[in-house]
N, CA, C and O of each residue as an XYZ file, in Angstrom:
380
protein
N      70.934     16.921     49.777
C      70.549     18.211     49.216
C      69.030     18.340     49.279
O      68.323     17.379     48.974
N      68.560     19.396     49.631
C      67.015     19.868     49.790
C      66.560     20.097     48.350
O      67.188     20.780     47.540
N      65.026     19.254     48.023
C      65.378     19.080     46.450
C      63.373     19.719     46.511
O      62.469     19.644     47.343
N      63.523     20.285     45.141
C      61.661     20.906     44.824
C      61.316     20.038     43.618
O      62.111     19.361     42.966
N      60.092     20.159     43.438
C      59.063     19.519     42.193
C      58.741     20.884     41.849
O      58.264     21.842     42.458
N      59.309     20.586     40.243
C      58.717     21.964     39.026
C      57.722     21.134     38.209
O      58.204     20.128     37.688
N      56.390     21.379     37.999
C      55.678     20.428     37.156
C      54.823     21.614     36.608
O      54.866     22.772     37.023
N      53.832     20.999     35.337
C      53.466     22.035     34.953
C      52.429     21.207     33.209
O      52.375     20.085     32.705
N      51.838     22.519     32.900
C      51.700     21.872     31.516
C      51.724     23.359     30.625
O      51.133     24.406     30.890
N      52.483     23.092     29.663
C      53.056     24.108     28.793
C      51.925     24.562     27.509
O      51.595     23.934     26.503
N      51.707     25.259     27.768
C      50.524     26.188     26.880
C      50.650     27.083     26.100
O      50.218     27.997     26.802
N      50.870     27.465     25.323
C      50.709     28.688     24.100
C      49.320     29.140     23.631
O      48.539     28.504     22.924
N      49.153     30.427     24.189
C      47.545     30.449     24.045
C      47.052     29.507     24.706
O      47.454     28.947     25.726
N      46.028     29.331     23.988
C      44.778     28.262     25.144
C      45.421     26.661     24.350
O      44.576     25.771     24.258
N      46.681     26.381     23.876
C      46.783     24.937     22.912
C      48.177     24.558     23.950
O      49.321     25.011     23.919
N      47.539     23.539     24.855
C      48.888     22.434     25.095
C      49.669     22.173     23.829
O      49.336     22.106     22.646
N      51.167     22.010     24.659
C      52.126     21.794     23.249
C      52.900     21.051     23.889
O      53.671     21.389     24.788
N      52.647     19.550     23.258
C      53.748     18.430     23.145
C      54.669     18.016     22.705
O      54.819     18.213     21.499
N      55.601     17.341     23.354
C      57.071     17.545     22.466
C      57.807     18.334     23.018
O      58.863     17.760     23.285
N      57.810     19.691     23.435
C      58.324     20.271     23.685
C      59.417     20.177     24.349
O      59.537     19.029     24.778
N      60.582     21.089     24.740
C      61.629     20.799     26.102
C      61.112     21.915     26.694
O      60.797     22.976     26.155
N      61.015     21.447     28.397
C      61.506     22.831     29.045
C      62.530     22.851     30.058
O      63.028     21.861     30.593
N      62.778     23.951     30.257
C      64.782     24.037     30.993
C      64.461     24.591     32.333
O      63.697     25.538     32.150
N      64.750     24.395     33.858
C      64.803     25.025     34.577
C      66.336     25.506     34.903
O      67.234     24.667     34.964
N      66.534     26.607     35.067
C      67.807     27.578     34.855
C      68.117     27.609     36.557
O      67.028     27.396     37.090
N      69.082     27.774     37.520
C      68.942     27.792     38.879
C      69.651     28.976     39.188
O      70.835     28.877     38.868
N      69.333     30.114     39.722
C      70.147     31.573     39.730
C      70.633     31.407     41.367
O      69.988     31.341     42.413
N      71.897     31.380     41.097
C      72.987     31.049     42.514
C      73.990     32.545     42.375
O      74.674     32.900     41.414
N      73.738     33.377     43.982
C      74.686     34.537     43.769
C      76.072     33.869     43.551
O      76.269     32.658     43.649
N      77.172     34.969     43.190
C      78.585     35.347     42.794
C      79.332     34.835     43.737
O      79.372     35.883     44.382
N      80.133     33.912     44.542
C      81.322     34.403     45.406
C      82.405     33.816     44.904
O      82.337     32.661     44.483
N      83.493     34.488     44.879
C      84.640     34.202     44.158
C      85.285     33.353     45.385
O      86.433     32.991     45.125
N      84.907     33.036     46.400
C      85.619     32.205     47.348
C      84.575     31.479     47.557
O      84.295     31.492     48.755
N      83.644     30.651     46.744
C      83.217     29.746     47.018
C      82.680     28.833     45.079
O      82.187     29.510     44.178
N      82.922     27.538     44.962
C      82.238     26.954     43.851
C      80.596     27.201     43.439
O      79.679     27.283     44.256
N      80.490     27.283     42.182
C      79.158     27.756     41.864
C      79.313     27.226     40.849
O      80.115     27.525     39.965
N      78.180     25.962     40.887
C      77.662     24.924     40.068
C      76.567     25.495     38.970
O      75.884     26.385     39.477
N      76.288     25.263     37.853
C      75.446     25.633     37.099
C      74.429     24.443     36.979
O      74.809     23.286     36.797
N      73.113     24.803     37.092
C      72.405     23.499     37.042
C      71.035     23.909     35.667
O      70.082     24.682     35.767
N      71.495     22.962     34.378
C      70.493     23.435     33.452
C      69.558     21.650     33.685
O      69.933     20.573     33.221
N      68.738     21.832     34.251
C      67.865     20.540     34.000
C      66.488     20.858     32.604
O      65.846     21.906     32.538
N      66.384     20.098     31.988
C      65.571     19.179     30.799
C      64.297     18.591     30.753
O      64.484     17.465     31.213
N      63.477     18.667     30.554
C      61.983     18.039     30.422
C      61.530     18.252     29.299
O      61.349     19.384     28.849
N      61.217     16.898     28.529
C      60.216     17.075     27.537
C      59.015     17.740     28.016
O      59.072     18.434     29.031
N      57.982     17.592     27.398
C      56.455     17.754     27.456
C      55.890     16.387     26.729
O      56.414     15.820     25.770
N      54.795     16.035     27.363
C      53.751     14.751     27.107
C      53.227     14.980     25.933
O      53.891     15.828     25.336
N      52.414     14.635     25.392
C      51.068     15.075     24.437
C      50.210     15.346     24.730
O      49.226     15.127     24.023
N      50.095     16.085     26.153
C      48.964     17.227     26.305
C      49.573     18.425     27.044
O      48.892     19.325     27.537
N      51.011     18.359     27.082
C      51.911     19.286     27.372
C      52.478     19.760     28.852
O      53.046     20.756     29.300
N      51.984     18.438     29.380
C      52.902     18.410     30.890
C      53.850     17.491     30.851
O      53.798     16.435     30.220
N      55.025     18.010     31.751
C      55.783     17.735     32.686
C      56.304     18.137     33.796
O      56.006     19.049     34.566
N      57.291     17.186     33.792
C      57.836     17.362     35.622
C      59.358     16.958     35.422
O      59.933     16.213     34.628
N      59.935     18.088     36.902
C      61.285     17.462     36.768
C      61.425     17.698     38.136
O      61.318     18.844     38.572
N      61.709     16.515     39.037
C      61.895     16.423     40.248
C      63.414     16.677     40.676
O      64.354     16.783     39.888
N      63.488     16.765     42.235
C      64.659     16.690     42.420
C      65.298     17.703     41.898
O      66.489     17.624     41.595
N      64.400     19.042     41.690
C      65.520     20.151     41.382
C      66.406     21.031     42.462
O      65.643     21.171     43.418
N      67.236     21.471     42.665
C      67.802     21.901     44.105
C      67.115     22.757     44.292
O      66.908     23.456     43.300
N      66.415     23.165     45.583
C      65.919     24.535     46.054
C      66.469     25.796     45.912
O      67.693     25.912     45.953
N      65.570     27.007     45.709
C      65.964     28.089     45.821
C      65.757     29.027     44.949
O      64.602     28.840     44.564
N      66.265     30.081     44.316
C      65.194     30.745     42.837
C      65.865     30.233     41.401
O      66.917     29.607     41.268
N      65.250     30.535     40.708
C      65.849     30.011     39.819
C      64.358     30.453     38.426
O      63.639     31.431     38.628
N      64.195     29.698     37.355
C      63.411     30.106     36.286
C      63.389     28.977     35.827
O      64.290     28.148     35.953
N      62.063     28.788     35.082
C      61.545     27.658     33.905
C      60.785     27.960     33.078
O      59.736     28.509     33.414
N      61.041     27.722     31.847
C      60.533     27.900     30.218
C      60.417     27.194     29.408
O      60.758     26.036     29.647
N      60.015     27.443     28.385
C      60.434     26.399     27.118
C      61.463     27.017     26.622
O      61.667     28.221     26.464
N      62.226     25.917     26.341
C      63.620     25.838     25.645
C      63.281     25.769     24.101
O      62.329     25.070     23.756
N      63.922     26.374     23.276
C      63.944     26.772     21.988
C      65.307     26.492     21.468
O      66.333     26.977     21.945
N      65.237     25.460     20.191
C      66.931     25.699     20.021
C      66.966     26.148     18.890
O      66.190     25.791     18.004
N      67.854     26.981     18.757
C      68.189     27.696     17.437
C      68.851     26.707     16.540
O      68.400     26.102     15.568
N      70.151     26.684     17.155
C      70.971     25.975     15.662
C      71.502     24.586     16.486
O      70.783     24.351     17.457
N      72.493     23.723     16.320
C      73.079     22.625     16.472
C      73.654     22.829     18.523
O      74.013     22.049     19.405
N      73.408     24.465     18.399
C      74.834     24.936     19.199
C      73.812     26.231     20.239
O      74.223     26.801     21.250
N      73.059     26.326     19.881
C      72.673     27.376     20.716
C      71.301     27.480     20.884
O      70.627     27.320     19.867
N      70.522     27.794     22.299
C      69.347     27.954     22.277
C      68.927     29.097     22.783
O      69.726     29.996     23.043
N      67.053     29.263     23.079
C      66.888     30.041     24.636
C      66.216     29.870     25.058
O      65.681     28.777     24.874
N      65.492     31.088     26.275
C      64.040     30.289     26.601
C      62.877     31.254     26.359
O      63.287     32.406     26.221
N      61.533     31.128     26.265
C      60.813     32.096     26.034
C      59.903     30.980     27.476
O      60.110     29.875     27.978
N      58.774     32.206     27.669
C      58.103     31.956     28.622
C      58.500     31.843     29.667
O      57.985     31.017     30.421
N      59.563     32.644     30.074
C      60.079     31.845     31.530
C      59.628     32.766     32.659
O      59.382     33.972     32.706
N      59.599     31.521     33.779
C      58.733     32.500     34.995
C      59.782     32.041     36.315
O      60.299     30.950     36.554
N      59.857     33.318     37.031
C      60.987     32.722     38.377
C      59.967     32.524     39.000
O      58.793     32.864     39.145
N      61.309     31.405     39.568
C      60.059     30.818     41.002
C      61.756     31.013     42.046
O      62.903     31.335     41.738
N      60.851     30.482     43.753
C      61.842     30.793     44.599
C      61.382     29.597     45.708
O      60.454     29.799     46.491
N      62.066     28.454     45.681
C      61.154     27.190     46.093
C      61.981     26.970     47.521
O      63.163     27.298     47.623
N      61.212     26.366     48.631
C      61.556     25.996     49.825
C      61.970     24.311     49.940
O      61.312     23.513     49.273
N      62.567     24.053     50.409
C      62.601     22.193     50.477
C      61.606     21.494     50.774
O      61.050     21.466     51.873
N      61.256     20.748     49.594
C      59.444     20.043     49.827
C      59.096     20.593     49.095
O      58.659     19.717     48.348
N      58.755     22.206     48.264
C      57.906     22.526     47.993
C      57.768     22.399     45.738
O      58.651     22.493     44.885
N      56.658     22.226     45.651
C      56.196     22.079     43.987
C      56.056     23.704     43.362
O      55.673     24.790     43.796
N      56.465     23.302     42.411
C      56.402     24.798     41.447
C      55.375     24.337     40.402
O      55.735     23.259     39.929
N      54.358     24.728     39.940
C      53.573     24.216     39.644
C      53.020     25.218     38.007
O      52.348     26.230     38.204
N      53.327     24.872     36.697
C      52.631     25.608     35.946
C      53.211     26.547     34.955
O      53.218     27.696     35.396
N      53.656     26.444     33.866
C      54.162     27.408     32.570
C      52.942     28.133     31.316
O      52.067     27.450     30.783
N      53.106     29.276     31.108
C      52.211     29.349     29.988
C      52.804     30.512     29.254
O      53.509     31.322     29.854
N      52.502     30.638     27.784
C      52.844     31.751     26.884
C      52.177     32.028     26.412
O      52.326     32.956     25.616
């Protein structure tokens, strides 16, 4: 599988924020005659508010910080689409 680098450092205002999760979401069209995988990948943030999550499958898709509400449900704020080629880095989140 043709795989991208999403890396980044997560900002609110001008303040890195550590700890954090962020989610890259992967937006795959509809076909009812073919399987369509959902891919939610996971990244903390460091303590100066980067990370990375390699090996994500190519193609468009979105990354944010993940927010969880309750035990059971989250979302994302900040999220920015990207539309990545094989090889290529997505580079960068901010709110």
């Amino acid at each position: 599988m043709p795989w991208v680098t999403v890396s980044g450092q997560l900002l609110i205002g001008d303040e890195a924020r550590g700890g954090e999760q962020v989610v890259v979401n992967l937006q795959r069209p509809h076909d009812l005659n073919k399987p369509r995988p959902y891919y939610n990948l996971i990244a903390a943030t460091d303590d100066q508010g980067n990370f990375v999550l390699d090996r994500v499958p190519a193609g468009e898709g979105i990354v944010g910080r993940r927010i969880q509400l309750n035990e059971r449900s989250w979302t994302t704020t900040a999220s920015h689409k990207f539309n990545a080629e094989p090889g290529e880095s997505i580079h960068g989140i901010s709110e």
